[in-house]
C-alpha positions in Angstrom: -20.1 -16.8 -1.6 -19.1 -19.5 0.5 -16.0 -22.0 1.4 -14.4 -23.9 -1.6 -11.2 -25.6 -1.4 -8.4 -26.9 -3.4 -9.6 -24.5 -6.8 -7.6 -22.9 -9.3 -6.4 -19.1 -8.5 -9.1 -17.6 -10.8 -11.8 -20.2 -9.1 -10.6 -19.1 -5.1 -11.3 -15.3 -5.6 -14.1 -13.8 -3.5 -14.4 -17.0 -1.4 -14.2 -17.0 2.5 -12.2 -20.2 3.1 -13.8 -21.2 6.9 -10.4 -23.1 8.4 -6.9 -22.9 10.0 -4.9 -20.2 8.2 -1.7 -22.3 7.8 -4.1 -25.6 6.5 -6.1 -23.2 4.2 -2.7 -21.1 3.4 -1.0 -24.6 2.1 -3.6 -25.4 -0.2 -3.2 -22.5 -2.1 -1.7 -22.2 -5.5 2.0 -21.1 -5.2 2.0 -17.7 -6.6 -1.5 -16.8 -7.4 -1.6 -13.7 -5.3 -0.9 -10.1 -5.5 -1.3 -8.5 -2.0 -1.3 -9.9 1.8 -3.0 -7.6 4.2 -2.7 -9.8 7.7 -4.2 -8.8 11.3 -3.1 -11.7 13.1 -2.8 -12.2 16.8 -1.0 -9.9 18.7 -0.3 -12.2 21.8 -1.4 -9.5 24.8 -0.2 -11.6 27.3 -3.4 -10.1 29.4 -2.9 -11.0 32.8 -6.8 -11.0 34.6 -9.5 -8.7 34.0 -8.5 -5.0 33.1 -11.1 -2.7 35.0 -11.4 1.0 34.8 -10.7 3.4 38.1 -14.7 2.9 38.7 -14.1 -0.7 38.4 -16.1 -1.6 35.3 -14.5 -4.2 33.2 -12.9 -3.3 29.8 -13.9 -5.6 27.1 -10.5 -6.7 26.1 -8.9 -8.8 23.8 -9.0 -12.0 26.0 -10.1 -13.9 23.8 -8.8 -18.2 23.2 -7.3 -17.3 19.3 -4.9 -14.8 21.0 -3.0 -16.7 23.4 -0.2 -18.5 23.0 1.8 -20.7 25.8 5.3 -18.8 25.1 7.3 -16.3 22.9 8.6 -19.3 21.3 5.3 -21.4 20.4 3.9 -17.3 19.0 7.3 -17.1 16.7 6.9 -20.8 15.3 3.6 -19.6 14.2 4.2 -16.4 12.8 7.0 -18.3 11.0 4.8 -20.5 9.8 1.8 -18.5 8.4 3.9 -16.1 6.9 6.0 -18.4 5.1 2.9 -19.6 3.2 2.0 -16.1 2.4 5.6 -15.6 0.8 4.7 -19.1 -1.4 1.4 -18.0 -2.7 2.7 -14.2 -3.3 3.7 -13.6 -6.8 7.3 -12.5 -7.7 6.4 -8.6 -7.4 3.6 -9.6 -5.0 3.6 -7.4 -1.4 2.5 -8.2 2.4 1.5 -6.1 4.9 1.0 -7.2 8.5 -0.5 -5.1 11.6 0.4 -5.1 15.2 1.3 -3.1 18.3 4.7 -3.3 20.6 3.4 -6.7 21.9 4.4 -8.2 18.7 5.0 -6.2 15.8 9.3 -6.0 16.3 8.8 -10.4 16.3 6.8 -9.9 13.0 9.7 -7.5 11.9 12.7 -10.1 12.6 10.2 -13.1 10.9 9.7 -10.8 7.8 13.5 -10.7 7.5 14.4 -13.7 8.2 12.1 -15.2 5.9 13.7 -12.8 3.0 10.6 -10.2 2.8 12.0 -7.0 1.9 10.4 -4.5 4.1 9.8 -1.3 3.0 8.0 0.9 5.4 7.0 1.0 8.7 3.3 2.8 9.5 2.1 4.1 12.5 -1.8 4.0 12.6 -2.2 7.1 15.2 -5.8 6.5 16.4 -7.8 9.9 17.0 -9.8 8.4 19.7 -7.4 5.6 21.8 -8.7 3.8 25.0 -7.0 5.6 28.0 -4.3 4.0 30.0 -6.8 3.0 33.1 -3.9 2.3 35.4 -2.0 5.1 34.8 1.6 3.4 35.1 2.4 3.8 31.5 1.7 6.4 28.0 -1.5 5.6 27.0 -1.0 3.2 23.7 -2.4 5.6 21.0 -1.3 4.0 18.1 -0.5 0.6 16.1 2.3 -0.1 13.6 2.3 -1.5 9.8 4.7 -2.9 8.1 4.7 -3.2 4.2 7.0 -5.0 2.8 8.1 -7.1 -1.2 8.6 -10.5 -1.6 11.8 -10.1 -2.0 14.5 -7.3 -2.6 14.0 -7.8 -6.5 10.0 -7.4 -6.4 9.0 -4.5 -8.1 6.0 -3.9 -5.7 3.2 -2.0 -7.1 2.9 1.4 -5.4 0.2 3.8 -6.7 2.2 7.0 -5.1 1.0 9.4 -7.7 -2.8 8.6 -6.1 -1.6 8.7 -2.7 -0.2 12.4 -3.5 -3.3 13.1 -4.9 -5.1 11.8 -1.8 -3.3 13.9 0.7 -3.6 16.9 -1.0 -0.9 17.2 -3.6 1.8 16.3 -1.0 3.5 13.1 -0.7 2.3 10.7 2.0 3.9 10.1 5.0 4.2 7.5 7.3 2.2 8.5 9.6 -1.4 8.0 9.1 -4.2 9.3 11.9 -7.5 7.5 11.4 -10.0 6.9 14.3 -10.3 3.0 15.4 -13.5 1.5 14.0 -16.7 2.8 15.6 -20.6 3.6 15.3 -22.7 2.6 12.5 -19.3 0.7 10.9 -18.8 -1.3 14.2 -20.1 -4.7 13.6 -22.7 -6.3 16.6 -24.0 -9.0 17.4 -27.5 -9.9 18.2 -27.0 -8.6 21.6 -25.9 -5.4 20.7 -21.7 -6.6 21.7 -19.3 -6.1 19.2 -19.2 -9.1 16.5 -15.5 -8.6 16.7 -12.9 -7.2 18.8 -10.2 -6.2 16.7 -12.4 -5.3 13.9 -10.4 -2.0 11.6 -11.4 0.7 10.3 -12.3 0.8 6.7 -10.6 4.0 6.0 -7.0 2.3 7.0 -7.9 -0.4 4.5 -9.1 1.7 1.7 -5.3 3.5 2.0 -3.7 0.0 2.1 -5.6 -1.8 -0.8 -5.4 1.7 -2.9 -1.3 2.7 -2.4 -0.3 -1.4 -3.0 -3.0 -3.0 -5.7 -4.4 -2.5 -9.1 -7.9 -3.3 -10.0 -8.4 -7.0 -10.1 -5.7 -8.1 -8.6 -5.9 -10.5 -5.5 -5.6 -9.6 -2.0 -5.3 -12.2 0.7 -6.3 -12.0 4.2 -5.1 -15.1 6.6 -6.7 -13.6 9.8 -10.2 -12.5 8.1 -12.4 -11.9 11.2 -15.5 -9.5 10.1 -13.8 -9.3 6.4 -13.2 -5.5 6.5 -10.4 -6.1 3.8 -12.5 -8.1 1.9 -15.4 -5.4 2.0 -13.2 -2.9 0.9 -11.2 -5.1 -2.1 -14.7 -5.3 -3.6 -15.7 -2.0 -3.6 -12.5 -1.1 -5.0 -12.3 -3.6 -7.5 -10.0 -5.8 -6.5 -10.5 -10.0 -5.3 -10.0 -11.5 -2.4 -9.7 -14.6 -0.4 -10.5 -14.8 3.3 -9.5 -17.3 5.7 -11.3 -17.8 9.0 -11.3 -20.4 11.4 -14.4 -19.2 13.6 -18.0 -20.2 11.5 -19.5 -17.3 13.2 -16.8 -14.4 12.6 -16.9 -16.1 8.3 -20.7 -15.6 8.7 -20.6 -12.2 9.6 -18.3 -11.6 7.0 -19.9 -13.0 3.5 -23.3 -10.4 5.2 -21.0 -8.0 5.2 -19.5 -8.3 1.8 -22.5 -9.7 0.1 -23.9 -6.1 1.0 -21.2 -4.3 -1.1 -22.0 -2.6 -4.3 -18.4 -2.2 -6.2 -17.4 1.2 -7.2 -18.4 1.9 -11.1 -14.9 1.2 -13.3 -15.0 5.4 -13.7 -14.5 5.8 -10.2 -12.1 3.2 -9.8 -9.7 4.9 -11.9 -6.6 6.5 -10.5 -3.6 8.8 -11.4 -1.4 7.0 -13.5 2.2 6.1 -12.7 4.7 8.3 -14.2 6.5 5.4 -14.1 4.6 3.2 -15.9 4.4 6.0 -18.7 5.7 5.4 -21.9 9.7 6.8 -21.9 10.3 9.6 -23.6 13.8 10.7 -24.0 14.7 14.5 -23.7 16.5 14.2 -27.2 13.2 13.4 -28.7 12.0 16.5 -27.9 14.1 17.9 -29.8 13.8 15.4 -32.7 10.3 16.5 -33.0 10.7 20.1 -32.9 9.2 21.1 -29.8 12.0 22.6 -28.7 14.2 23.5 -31.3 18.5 23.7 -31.0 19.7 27.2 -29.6 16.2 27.5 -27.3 17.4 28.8 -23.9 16.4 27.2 -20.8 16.3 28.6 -17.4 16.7 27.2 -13.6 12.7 27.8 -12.0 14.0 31.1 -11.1 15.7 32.1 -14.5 18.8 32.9 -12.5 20.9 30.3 -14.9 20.6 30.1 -18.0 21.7 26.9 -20.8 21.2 26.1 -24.5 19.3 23.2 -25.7 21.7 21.4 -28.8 21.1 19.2 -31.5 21.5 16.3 -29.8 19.5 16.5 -26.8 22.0 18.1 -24.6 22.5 21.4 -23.0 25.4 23.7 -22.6 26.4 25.6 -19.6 29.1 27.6 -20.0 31.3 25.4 -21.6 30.0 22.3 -20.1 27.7 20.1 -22.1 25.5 17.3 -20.8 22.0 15.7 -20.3 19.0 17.6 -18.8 19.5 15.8 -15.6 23.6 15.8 -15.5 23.7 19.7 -16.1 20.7 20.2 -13.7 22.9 18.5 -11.0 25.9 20.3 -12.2 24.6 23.9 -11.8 23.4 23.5 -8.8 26.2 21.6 -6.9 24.3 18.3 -6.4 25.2 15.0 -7.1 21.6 14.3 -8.9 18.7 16.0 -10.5 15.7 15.4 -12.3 16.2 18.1 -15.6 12.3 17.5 -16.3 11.2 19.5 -13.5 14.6 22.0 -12.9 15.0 23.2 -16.6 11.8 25.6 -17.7 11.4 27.1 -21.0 9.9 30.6 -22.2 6.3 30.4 -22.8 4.7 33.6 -23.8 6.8 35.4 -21.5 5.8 32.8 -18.5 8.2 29.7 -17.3 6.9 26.2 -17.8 8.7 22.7 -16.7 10.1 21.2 -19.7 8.4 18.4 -18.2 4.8 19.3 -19.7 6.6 18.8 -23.3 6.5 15.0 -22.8 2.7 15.0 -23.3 2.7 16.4 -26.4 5.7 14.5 -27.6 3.5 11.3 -26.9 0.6 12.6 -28.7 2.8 13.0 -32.1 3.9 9.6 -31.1 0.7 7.9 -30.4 2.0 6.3 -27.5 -0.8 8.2 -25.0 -2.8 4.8 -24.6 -0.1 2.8 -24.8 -0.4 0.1 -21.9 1.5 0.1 -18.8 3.6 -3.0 -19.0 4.1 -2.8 -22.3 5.8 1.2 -21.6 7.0 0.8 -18.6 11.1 1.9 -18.5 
């Protein structure tokens, strides 16, 4: 591992580019990456040394990379850096940037303007924050996120189905509560000082890189430092490209990630999409013979009852329509998904017509069919 330059998209993945992020950014193939993840700096504005009430000194942020002369000279180079990272994002390529109240609502109005299409905001609530030492404000226990498409038209990976799965069967919020980056995973330096001070936790970036990538796709990092998104894109499977301007920071990096062992392709795998499933349309169900014309179907708690008809409709009472039309009709609601309302008799015991759709793809051999070739 090491610094090339000017290589083809394939040739630049896994490399620590040692430079200026806007130098190295514009020497990048336009549209030869999947996912940003950014951590750039976040301005402080520190004004002296910030001691605690027994007048020890806090080791800050201070440092040259995160000072800027005015709001104006920080905006020109947000604009800048993140303009490049729109050029070398693919069409259905994402971005997401950290930063805290110093700077994050600047990155917000950049994204925007820039015509990123944002599509969450995060809050990183850190179990263990550093107090508020002065005690004139709340103490600043979290950071923000924001994730956001290339555009309005990008159809963005997002693995939610895994992300479910990850917090427990529910769906993920927006709120995530990791601890900031400490003990053994804490980077030092020779004299025992932290090798970085901004240095994340790998947790946060295992949730990023999972929720918004795909194994071997190619995630960027303009602000590398210690290369914790680099550490954990290769254990998850996925590329990366690093750009640092400070030799030592790049150094301590490539250790790092040369010291990764990638997970084995078995444990890379994830839940499936149901989106990226092959379609399989109600009426087919019934073409099949799955469920046959005349079966009765029933709300979840059989309280309403509906006839499935030869064409892949049901009728309610004298009102005929799709699964999902009828499903929003009984109930009162503009919209419903039929797959998971309407149930059908199983040895006495309700099921989601939903589970049908698996056996209809067997019978139609599309159960390995590929992603982009099934997707609706």
């Amino acid at each position: 591992m090491g610094q090339r330059r000017r290589q083809s998209p394939n040739g630049l993945s896994n490399r620590v580019l040692v430079g200026d992020c806007i130098d190295e950014l514009r020497r990048l193939p336009t549209e030869s990456v999947d996912l940003v993840f950014a951590d750039p700096p976040y301005n402080l504005q520190l004004d002296g040394e910030l001691l605690r009430p027994n007048n020890t000194r806090v080791d800050g942020v201070d440092d040259a990379w995160d000072k800027f002369d005015s709001f104006g000279d920080y905006d020109a180079f947000s604009r800048a850096w993140l303009a490049e990272c729109r050029r070398v994002l693919k069409p259905d390529g994402a971005l997401w940037v950290i930063g805290s109240y110093h700077n994050v609502f600047r990155l917000g109005t950049a994204l925007q303007d820039l015509g990123f299409w944002i599509l969450n905001d995060i809050v990183w609530r850190k179990v263990n924050p550093m107090p508020n030492f002065r005690g004139r404000r709340f103490t600043n226990a979290h950071e923000t996120l924001i994730w956001a498409a290339r555009d309005q038209k990008s159809r963005y990976t997002f693995n939610y189905e895994s992300l479910k799965a990850l917090n427990d069967d529910l769906q993920m919020r927006s709120d995530w509560l990791f601890p900031i980056c400490a003990g053994p995973e804490r980077l030092k330096d020779g004299a025992g000082r932290k090798a970085h001070p901004t240095q994340k936790p790998e947790a946060l970036l295992h949730r990023v890189v999972l929720a918004s990538s795909n194994i071997g796709d190619v995630v960027l990092d303009p602000f590398f430092g210690t290369g914790t998104s680099g550490a954990v894109a290769k254990r998850l499977g996925r590329r990366f490209i690093g750009i640092e301007r400070d030799p030592g920071y790049a150094k301590a990096a490539i250790e790092r990630i040369d010291a990764i062992t990638p997970l084995s392709q078995s444990a890379l795998e994830t839940q499936r999409s149901k989106r990226a499933e092959p379609r399989v349309p109600f009426g087919t169900i019934v073409e099949l013979g799955i469920l046959a014309p005349g079966t009765a179907l029933f709300d979840p708690k059989a309280a309403i009852r509906a006839e499935v008809k030869a064409d892949g409709t049901l009728s309610h009472r004298g009102r005929q329509g799709s699964i999902h039309r009828m499903g929003a009709e009984v109930q009162g609601k503009s919209a419903c998904n039929g797959w998971t309302f309407w149930h059908f008799k199983n040895r006495g015991r309700l099921q989601p017509i939903d589970v049908l759709r698996d056996q209809a793809k067997r019978q139609l051999g599309l159960s390995e069919m590929p992603a982009l070739l099934a997707a609706e």
